[in-house]
C-alpha positions as CSV (number, residue, x, y, z in Angstrom):
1,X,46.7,52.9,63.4
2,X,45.9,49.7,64.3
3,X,42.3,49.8,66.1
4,X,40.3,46.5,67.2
5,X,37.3,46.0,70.0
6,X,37.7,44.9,73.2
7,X,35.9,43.7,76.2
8,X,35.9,45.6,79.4
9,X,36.0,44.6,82.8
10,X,31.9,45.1,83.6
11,X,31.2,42.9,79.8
12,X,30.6,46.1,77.7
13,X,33.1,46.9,74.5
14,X,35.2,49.7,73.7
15,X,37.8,50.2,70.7
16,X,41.1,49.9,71.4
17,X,44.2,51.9,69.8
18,X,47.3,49.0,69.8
19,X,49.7,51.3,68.4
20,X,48.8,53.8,71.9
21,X,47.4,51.1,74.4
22,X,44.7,53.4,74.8
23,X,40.9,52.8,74.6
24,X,38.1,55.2,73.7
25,X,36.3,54.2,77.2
26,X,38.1,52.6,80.2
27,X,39.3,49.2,80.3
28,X,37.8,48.9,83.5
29,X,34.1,49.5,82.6
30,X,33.2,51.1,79.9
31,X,29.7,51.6,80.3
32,X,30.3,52.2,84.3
33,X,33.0,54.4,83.8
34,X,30.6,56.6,81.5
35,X,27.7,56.7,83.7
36,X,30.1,57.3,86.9
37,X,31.7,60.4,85.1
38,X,29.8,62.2,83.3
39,X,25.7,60.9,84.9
40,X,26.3,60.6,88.2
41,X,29.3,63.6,89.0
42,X,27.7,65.5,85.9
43,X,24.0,65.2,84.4
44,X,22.6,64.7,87.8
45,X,23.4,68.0,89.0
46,X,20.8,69.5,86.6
47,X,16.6,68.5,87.4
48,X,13.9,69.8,85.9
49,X,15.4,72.3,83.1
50,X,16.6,72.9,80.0
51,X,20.5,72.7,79.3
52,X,23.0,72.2,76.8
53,X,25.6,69.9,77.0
54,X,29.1,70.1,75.0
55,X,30.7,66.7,74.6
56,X,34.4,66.8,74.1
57,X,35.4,63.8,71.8
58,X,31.7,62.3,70.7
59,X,33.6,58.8,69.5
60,X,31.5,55.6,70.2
61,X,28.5,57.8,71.4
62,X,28.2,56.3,74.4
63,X,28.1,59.1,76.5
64,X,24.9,60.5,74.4
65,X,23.3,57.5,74.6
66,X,23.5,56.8,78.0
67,X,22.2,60.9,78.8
68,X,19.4,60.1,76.1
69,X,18.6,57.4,78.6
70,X,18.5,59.4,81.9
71,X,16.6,62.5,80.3
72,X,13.7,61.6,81.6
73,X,14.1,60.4,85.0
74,X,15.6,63.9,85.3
75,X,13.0,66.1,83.9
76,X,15.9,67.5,81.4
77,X,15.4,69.1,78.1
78,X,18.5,68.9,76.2
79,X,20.5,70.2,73.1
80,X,23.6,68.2,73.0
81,X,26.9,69.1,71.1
82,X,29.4,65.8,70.0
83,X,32.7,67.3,68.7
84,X,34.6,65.1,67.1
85,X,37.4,65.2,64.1
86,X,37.7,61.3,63.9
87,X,34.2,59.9,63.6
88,X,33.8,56.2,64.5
89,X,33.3,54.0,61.0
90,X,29.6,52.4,61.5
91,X,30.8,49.2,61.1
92,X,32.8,49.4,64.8
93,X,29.7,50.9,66.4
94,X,27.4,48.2,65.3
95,X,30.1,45.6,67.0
96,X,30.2,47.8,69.8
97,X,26.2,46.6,70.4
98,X,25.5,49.2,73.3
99,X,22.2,49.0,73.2
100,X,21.7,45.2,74.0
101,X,24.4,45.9,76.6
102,X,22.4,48.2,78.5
103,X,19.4,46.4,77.5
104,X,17.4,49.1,75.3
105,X,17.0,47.9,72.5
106,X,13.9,50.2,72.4
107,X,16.6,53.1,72.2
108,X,18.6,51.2,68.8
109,X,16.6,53.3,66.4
110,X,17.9,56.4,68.1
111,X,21.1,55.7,68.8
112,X,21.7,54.9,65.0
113,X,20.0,58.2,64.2
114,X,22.7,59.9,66.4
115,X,25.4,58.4,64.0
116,X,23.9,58.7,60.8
117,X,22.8,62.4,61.2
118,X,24.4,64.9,59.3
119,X,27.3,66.9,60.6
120,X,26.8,70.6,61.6
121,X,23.0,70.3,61.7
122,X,20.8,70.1,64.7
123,X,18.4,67.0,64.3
124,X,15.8,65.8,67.3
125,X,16.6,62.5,68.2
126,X,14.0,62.2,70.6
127,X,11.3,64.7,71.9
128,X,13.3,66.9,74.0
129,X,16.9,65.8,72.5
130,X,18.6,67.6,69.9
131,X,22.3,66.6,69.0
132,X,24.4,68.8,66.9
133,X,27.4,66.8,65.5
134,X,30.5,69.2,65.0
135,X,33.2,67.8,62.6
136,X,36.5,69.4,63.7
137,X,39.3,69.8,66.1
138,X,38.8,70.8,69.7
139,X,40.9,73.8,69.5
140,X,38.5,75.5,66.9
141,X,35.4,76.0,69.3
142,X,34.6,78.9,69.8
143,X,31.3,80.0,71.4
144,X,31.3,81.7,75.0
145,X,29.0,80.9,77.1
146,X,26.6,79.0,76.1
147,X,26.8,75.1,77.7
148,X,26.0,74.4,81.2
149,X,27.7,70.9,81.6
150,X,30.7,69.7,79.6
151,X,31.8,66.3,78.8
152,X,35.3,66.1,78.4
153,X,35.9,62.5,76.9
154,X,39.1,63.4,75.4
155,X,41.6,60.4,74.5
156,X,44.3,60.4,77.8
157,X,47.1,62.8,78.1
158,X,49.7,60.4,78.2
159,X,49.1,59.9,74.3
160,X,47.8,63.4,73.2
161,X,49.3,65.6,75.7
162,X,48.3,68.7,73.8
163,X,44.3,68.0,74.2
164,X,45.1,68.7,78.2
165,X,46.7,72.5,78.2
166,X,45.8,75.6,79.7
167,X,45.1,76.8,75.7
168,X,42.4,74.0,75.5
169,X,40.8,74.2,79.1
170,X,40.7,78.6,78.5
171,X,38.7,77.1,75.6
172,X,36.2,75.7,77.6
173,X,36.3,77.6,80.1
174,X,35.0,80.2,77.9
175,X,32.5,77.9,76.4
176,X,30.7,77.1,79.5
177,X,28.3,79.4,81.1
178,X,28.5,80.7,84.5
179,X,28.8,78.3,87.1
180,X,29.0,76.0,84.7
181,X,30.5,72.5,84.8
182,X,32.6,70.3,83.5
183,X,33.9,66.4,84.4
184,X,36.6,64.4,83.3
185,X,37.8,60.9,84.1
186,X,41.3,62.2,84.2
187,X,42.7,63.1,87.6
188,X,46.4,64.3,86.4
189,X,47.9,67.1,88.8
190,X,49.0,69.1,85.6
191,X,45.5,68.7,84.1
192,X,44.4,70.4,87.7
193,X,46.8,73.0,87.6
194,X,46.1,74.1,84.0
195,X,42.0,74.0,84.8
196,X,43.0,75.9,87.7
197,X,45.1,78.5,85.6
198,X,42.4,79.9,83.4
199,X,39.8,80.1,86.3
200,X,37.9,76.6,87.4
201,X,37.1,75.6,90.5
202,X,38.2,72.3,90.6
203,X,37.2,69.2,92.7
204,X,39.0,66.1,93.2
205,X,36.0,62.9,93.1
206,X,36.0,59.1,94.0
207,X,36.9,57.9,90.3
208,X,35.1,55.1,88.1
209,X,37.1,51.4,88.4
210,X,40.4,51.4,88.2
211,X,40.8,55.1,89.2
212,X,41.1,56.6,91.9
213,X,40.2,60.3,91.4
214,X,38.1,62.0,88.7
215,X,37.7,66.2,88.5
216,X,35.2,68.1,88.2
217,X,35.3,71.9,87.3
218,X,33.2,74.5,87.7
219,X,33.3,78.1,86.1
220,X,32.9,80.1,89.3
């Protein structure tokens, strides 16, 4: 499929599928629709600890860069898992230039570190940041229990309807630990009801520009 970058509405880039109309990060805002999802309605529910994080759809690495950045102000200590079966080529993440968008370049080194890291195998990217990269489909996780927050960054149900079923929420639903949580941009009534089905808690949230809602579950 034909992919190509694109600039979003707040200046940062994101890669666009033509053949779907559909972007890895929103159109919008990529880099405020990332930090309104999954920092502000997510991370920032955790201070002072030690957590793992599961990252549904690792793509651009946007997501782990950006929670890289707030680790400190937080006082977190993090081992963060990037699922992905499609890996982004290096030469789209270099145009994608994140790091002089947010204006750390101080953070480049390890945010190439966090692509060019092996798959299955847990490397420190920072003191007090490990990221395991897992190379395979979504529906193949299968640990219980074990994540406190989830990231689910998952390409829009309008073009892969089956990444948004009751089969693949059970999944993390199962993943996460008690009162554990997890946030999506996506504010689709049927991706409700199936979170709802297998057992979350689910809350509807202002969303990012250019939505909006946004959910946020919680294993209760």
């Amino acid at each position: 499929m034909k992919r190509r970058i694109i600039t979003t509405g707040d200046g940062s880039k994101t890669i666009q599928i033509e053949d779907w109309d559909e972007q890895y990060h929103s159109k919008h805002g990529a880099v405020q629709e990332a930090y309104h999802v999954f920092i502000d309605h997510g991370l920032r529910l955790f201070k002072n600890t030690r957590i793992k994080i599961l990252e549904i759809g690792f793509g651009t690495g946007l997501n782990t860069l950006i929670t890289l950045l707030e680790k400190e102000n937080l006082g977190l200590q993090i081992y963060y898992v990037g699922v992905e079966a499609f890996p982004v080529p290096m030469e789209e993440v270099d145009q994608l230039d994140y790091c002089s968008r947010l204006n750390v370049e101080e953070h480049r080194e390890a945010f190439m570190k966090m692509h060019k890291t092996p798959w299955e195998e847990p490397i420190m990217i920072s003191e007090g940041f490990y990221l395991e990269k897992q190379l395979k489909d979504f529906k193949l996780i299968a640990d219980t229990n074990l994540f406190d927050l989830i990231y689910f960054d998952a390409f829009g149900a309008r073009v892969q309807p089956d990444l948004w079923t009751e089969e693949i929420f059970l999944i993390m639903y199962r993943a996460l630990k008690q009162n554990g949580v997890l946030v999506t941009y996506s504010a689709k009534g049927s991706v409700r009801r199936a979170m709802q089905a297998v057992g979350f808690n689910v809350e509807r949230l202002p969303g990012p520009p250019g939505k909006r809602e946004m959910l946020r579950a919680t294993k209760t």
